[in-house]
Each structure stands twice: as structure tokens, then as C-alpha cells.
N, C-alpha and C positions, 0 to 999 in steps of 0.2 A: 701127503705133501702139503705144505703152505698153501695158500688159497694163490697168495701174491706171484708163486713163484708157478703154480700152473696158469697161471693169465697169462704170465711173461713167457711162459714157453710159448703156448697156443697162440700169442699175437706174432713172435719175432717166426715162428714158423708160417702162419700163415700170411703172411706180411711178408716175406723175401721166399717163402717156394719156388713163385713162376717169376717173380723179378729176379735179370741178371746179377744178382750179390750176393750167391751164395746163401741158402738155408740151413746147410751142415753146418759151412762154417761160423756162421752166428750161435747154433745152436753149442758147437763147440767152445767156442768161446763165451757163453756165459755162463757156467758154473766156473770159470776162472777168473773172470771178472767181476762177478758177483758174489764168491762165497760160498754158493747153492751147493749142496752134493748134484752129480750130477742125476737128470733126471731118467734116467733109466729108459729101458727096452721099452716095456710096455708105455709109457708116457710117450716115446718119441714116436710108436708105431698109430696112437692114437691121435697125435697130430697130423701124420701123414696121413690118414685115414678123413680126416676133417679136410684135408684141400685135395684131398683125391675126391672129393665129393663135389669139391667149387669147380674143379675143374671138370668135369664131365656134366654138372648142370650147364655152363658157361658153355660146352664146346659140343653140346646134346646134338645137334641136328648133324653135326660131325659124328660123334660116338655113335648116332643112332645106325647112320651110313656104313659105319663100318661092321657093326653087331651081325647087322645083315646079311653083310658079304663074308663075314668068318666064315659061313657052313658051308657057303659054295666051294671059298678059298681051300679048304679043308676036304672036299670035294674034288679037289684039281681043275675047278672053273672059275676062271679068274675073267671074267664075262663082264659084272659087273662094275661101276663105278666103285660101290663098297668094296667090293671083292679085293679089289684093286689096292686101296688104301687099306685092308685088313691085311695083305699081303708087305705091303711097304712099310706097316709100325710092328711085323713080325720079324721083316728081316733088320728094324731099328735096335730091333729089343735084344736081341742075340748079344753082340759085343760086350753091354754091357753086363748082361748075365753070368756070361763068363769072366768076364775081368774081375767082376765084382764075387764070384766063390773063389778066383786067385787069390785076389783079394784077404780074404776070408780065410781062406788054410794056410794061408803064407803069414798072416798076423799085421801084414801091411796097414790093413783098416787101423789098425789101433796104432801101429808105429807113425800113422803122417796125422796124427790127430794132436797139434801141435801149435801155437801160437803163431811162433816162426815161417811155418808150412803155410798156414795159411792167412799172413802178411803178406808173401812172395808170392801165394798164387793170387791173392788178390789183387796184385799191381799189375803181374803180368799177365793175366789173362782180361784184365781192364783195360790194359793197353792193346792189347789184341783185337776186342770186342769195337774200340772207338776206329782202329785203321781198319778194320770189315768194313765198317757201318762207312767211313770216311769215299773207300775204294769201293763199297758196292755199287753195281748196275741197278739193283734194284726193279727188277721187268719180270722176273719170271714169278708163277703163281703157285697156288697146292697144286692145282688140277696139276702141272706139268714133272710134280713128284714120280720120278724115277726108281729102278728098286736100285740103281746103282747109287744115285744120292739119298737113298735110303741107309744104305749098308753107311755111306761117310760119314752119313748126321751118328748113325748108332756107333759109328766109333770116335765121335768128337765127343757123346754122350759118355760116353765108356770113361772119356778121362775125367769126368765130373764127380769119379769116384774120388779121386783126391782134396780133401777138404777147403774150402776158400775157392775151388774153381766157378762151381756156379753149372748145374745141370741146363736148365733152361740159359744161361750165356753165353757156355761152350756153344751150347747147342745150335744158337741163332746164331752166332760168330758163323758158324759153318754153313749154315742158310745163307748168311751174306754173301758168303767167299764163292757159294756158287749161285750168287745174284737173284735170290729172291726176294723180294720188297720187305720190309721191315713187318708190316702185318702178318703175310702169311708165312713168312720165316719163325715170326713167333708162335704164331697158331699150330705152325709143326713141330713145334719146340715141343708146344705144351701137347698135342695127342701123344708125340711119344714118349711121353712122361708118366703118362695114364697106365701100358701097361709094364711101364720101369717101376714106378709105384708097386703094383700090387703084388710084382715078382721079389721085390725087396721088401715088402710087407710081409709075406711070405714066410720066406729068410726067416727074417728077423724074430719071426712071431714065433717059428721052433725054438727056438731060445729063450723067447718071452715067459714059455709058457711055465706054468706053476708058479710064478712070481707074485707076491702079492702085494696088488695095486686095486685102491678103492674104486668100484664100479662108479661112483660119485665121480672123482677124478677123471677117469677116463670120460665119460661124459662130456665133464665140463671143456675137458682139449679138446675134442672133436669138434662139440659147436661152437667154441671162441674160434677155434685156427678156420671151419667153415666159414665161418664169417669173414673173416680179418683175408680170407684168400681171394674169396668172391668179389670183395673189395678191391682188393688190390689189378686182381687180372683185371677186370671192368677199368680199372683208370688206367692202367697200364695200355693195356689195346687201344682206348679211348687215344689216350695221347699220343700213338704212334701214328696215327692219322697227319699230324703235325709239326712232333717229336722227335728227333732222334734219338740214340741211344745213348747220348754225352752226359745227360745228368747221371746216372747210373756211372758209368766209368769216371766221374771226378767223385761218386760216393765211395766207390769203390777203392781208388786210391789213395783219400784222406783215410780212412779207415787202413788203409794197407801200410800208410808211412807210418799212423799213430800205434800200431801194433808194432813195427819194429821200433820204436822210439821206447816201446815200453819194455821189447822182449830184450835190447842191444844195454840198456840201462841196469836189467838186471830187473827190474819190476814185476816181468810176469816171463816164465819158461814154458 
């Protein structure tokens, strides 16, 4: 592959992963806008692979809490603090697991991988995200993470499988709606991303396999999109401190109306 056009994967993926605007659907969208054939399994599993890494150095003293608590979890002693939280990003992880091999044997994955599709979801789940963020209380924290609000975040998570929605958006829309502050709603966005990552990594990687893609290449995705992610969640978090989440949903909808302006013209299907 071009030099130019694995930077451009590695920065637009690690650059919109944990921000609310969608990573699929950028990634989608630029071999249509660009030209690019598209970049294939093994390129897109190596970028994932690159902010799966940002995000577990960024959220270590979290990840480490939980590694912990797996074995007890797994054990049937849910005793400790980890334990706890190993238990509540397993039952996150379930919805989408299954949606996402529906998903998969039904051929949906590939049918909503569409201009149009995700134009509309990115207006309307933009719009969704700014009346949470508007209407949340905003009070509650991780520690008060429920396995019942566990199970809701992994099935707001589960619709992230449709392109343009926005994993980490969905996901914090549904932190808001049940009133946790904009920080740690996001901090629970991204742990349950961590083990959505690697089960779609997974996936995807039985398919990858025998594909031939330069060990160069891959490489190079892992430590641009590492970079470009670490990046991002650090200002990201940083300005939520301040911030709401309204620049993100007016990014979200200029981008969503200039997609149907292009798809309704006839410019791009």
C-alpha cells in the first residue's frame, strides 16, 4: 500500500476511535472519497490493534484493577473492587458480541456500509448525544457502575455496529441518560471498548489470515494510529473537565448534511 494512504488510515482511525464521530464510519468513507481501494482486513485490524494499546496505557490503573479481579470473577467471587468491574465489562461485552456475528452471517455488516447510512446515523445519533449531554444530571460516578447499567451501556454499544453511529458515542449518550458525569461516562465508554476491541479483533483476524500484507505496513498502522489515539483521548478527557460534548455533535452534523448533499446530488452512493 502507499505510504500516504497508510498514514491516512492510522491517523483518521486513531484520531476518531474514542471520539464520539465514528471511526468505522470515516474509515468507511475514505476509500470513497478518496479513490483508495479499500484498505483491507488486515490493515484495518492493525489500526485497531494501535489504539487498543492507547487505550489501555491511558486507562492502566483501570485495566490493571480489573486483570486482577478476572480470576476471582471467574472463580464466582465477586469480592473485590476489580472483581466487580471485571464482571460489569463482561456483561458489556456480551450484546455486542452477538449482534455483531448477526451481524456477520446475515451480511448486514457489509449491506449498511454505505454513504447514505452513515450520513443519517451521523445526524441522528449527533443529535441524540447533544439532548443526553443537554438533559444529564450528571452525579453519578464508575465506582456506582451497576451490572444492570452494565448490560444497557453493552446494548447502546451493540448498535455501534452500524456504521456512522460512533462506539464510544452511543456509548456515553447512554452514560448520560443514566446520569453519569461526562468524565466517567467516557472512561466507561472506553474500558468497554477494550474488551469489544479485542473480540472483534478476533473475528476479524480469521479472515485476515493468509492475506498478504507487508509486515512494514502493518507496523507502520499500529504506531501512527498509537500515537494519533493517545493523543486524542488525553485532549479528549482533558477537556471534558470544561467541555461538553457540543463540538463533537456540530462535527458530527456538518459532516452528516455534507454527505447527504453529496449522496442526494448523485456524487457519491
Amino acid at each position: 500500500m502507499p505510504l500516504f494512504h497508510l498514514i491516512l488510515v492510522a491517523l483518521i482511525q486513531g484520531i476518531t476511535e474514542f471520539l464520539p464521530v465514528s471511526s468505522s464510519g470515516h474509515l468507511v468513507l475514505l476509500p470513497m472519497l478518496s479513490g483508495y481501494e479499500d484498505q483491507g482486513l488486515a490493515i484495518d485490524i492493525a489500526a485497531h490493534v494501535g489504539t487498543l494499546f492507547a487505550v489501555v496505557l491511558y486507562f492502566w490503573s483501570d485495566v490493571r484493577l480489573a486483570l486482577g479481579g478476572f480470576g476471582r470473577m471467574l472463580r464466582g467471587k465477586i469480592d473485590t473492587q476489580g472483581a466487580w468491574l471485571a464482571l460489569c465489562l463482561t456483561i458489556a461485552t456480551v450484546p455486542v458480541m452477538v449482534v455483531g456475528l448477526i451481524f456477520k452471517l446475515t451480511g448486514l455488516a457489509d449491506a449498511l456500509r454505505s454513504a447514505e447510512v452513515i450520513a443519517w446515523t451521523m445526524i441522528l445519533f449527533g443529535v441524540l448525544l447533544y439532548v443526553a449531554d443537554q438533559r444529564a444530571s450528571l452525579t453519578r460516578t464508575q465506582a456506582q457502575l451497576s451490572l444492570n447499567d452494565a448490560l444497557k451501556l453493552g446494548l447502546w454499544q451493540a448498535v455501534a455496529l452500524v456504521p456512522g453511529t460512533s462506539r464510544s458515542g452511543v456509548t456515553i449518550t447512554g452514560a448520560l441518560m443514566l446520569g453519569y458525569t461526562r468524565e466517567d461516562g467516557a472512561r466507561i465508554a472506553m474500558l468497554m471498548s477494550i474488551p469489544t476491541i479485542i473480540a472483534s479483533g478476533i473475528l476479524a483476524g480469521a479472515d485476515a489470515i493468509g492475506s498478504d500484507v507487508a509486515l512494514r505496513d502493518v507496523s507502520i498502522v499500529i504506531g501512527l494510529s498509537f500515537v494519533a489515539a493517545l493523543a486524542a483521548l488525553s485532549l479528549m478527557m482533558r477537556l471534558l473537565k470544561t467541555v461538553s460534548f457540543t463540538p463533537y455533535v456540530i462535527y458530527r452534523l456538518l459532516v452528516g448534511v455534507a454527505l447527504l448533499m453529496l449522496v442526494y446530488s448523485g456524487a457519491l452512493s
